[in-house]
N, C-alpha and C positions, 0 to 999 in steps of 0.2 A: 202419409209420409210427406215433410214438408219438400219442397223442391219452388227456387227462387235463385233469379239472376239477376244481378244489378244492370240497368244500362247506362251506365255510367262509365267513363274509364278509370284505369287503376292511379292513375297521375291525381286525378280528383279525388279521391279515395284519401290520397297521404295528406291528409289537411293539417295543422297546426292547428290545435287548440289549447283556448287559455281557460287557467284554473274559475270555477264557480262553484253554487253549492245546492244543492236540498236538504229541506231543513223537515221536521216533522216534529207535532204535537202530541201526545199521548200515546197509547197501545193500543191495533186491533186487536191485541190478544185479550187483553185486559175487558175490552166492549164485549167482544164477542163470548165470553167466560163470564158476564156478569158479573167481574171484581169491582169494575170501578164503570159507570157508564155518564159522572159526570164532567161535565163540558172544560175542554183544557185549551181556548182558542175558541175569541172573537175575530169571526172574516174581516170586522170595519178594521182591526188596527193592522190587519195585513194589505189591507187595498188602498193603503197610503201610499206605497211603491205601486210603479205602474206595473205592467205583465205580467202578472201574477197566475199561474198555473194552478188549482190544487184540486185535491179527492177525499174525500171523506164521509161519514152518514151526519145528516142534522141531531143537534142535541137529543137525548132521549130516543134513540133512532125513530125521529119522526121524517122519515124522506132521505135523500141523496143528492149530496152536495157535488157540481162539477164547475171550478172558474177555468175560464177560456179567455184568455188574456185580457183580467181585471174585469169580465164580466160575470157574474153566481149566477147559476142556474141550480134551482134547491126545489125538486120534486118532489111533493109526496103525495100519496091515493089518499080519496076523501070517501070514495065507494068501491071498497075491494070486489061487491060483485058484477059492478058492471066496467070495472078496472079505469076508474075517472080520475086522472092526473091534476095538480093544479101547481104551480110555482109558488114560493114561500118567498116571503121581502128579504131581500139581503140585509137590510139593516136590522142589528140586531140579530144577525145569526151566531151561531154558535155550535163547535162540534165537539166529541171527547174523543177523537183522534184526526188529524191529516197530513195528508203530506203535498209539499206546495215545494215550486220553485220561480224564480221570477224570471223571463225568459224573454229577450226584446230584440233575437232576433233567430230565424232556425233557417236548417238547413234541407233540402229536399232531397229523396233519392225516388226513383221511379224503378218499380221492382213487377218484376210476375211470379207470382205465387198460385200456391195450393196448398191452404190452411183449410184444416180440418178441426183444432182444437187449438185451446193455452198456450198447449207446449207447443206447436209451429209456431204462435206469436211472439214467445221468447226465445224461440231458437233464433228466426229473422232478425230480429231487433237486437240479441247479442251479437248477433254475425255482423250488420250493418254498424253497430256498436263500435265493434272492433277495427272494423273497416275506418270510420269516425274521426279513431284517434283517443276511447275511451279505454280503460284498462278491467280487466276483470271485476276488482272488487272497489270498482265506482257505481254508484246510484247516480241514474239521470232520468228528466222526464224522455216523454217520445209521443210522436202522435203519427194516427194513420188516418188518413181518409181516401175511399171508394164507395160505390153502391155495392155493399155486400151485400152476397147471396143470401144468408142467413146467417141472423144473431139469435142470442138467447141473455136477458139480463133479469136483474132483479131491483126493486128498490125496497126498502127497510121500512116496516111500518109496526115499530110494539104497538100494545093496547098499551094505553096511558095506567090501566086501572091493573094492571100486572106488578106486582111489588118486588117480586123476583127475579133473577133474569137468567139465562142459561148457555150454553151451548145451544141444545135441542130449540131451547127458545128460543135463539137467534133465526135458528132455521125455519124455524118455522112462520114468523114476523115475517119472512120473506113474501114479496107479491112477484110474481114472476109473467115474466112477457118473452113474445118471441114475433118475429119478424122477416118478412122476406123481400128482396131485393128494396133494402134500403138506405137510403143516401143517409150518410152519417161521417160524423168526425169520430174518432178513438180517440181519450187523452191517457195517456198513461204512465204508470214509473215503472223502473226496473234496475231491481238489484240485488246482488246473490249474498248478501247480509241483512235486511231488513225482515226478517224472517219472524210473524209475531209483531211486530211495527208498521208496516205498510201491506204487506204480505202475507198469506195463509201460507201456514208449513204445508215444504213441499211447494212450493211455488216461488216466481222472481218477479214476476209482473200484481201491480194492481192499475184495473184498465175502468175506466167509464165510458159510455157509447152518450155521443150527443146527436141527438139527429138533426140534420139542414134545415129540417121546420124549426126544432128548437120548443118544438112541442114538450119534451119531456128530459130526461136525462136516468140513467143509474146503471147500478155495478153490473158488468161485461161477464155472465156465465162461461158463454157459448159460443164459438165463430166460425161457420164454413163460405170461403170465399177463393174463385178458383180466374186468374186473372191479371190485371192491373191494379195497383196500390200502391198509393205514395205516403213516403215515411219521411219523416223529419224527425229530426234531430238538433240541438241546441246549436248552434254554431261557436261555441265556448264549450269544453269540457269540464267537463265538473270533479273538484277536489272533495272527497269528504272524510 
């Protein structure tokens, strides 16, 4: 059960925000179903603007794309059995779906929690959301960082030589890693309409875990973290 208190006051809480947006390329529905898995979005002609936030898998799900303001960090495994990471050049990447927003300045709140899953991490983040100054059926990014207790993520690796692509296949592409007490940033979106877009049905959040080394990056399974965690949020709310 989620349980978190802001330590913030409620005066801070009523902030005034002004309108911005998130923008998204393509469908995770579309990737993940095998309709369509080619590339809708070059990273070079979005990192024209500065700040630039975004999530996604690299073209042909080869790796896991995370920008951390105007910086790409694009993993993918080169030896799934000894789980060997390597960075991909940003120039010239390319995804078949993400979601990005440009963000140049956020907001902090310092929170204790007891997250056990997803849904704590969208419970907080709607709560703090609203708290904000954001409305229900707004999309915004968000970010968390603490040494959590324990993550669980995945990065995207098809076989090239695979002609078909599936559901099951998706799942299965997956390389999966897990980790304990580790310093990491969380980027993330959330929104109770991108459902099939940035988000799996059944869910509001799509989250990437970057860790302080910077050693690696990809998509957020898993999280138990029982503590201190600080959450930011855009300091602009977002119209969409």
């Amino acid at each position: 059960m989620l349980r978190f208190f802001l330590l913030i006051s409620a005066v801070t809480l009523s902030v005034f925000v002004s309108p911005q947006c998130v923008f998204t390329s393509g469908k995770a529905k579309n990737v993940m179903m095998g309709i369509d898995l080619s590339a809708t979005v070059a990273l070079d002609t979005l990192l024209v603007q500065p700040h630039l936030y975004a999530l996604g898998p690299v073209d042909d799900l080869q790796g896991e794309i995370t920008v951390f303001d105007g910086k790409v960090y694009a993993a993918q495994v080169t030896n799934k059995r000894k789980q060997r990471v390597k960075f991909r050049e940003a120039e010239g990447l390319k995804a078949p779906f993400l979601v990005y927003s440009y963000v140049p300045e956020w907001k902090s709140y310092s929170v204790e929690v007891d997250l056990q899953n997803l849904k704590d991490i969208e419970s907080i983040v709607d709560s703090i959301g609203r708290a904000h100054g954001f409305r229900e059926e707004d999309a915004f990014p968000f970010r968390m960082e603490a040494i959590f207790h324990q993550v669980s993520y995945h990065i995207i690796q098809r076989k090239k030589w695979e002609k078909q692509h599936s559901h099951e296949a998706h799942n299965a592409a997956k390389i999966h890693y897990s980790n304990f007490l580790l310093s990491a940033d969380l980027v993330g979106f959330y929104s109770r309409k991108h459902e099939g877009v940035f988000t799996h049905k059944g869910q509001y959040v799509h989250i990437h875990i970057l860790p302080k080394d910077r050693e690696t990056t990809g998509h957020l399974d898993g999280l138990r973290h029982t503590g201190k965690l600080t959450v930011w949020l855009p300091s602009s709310r977002f119209d969409n």
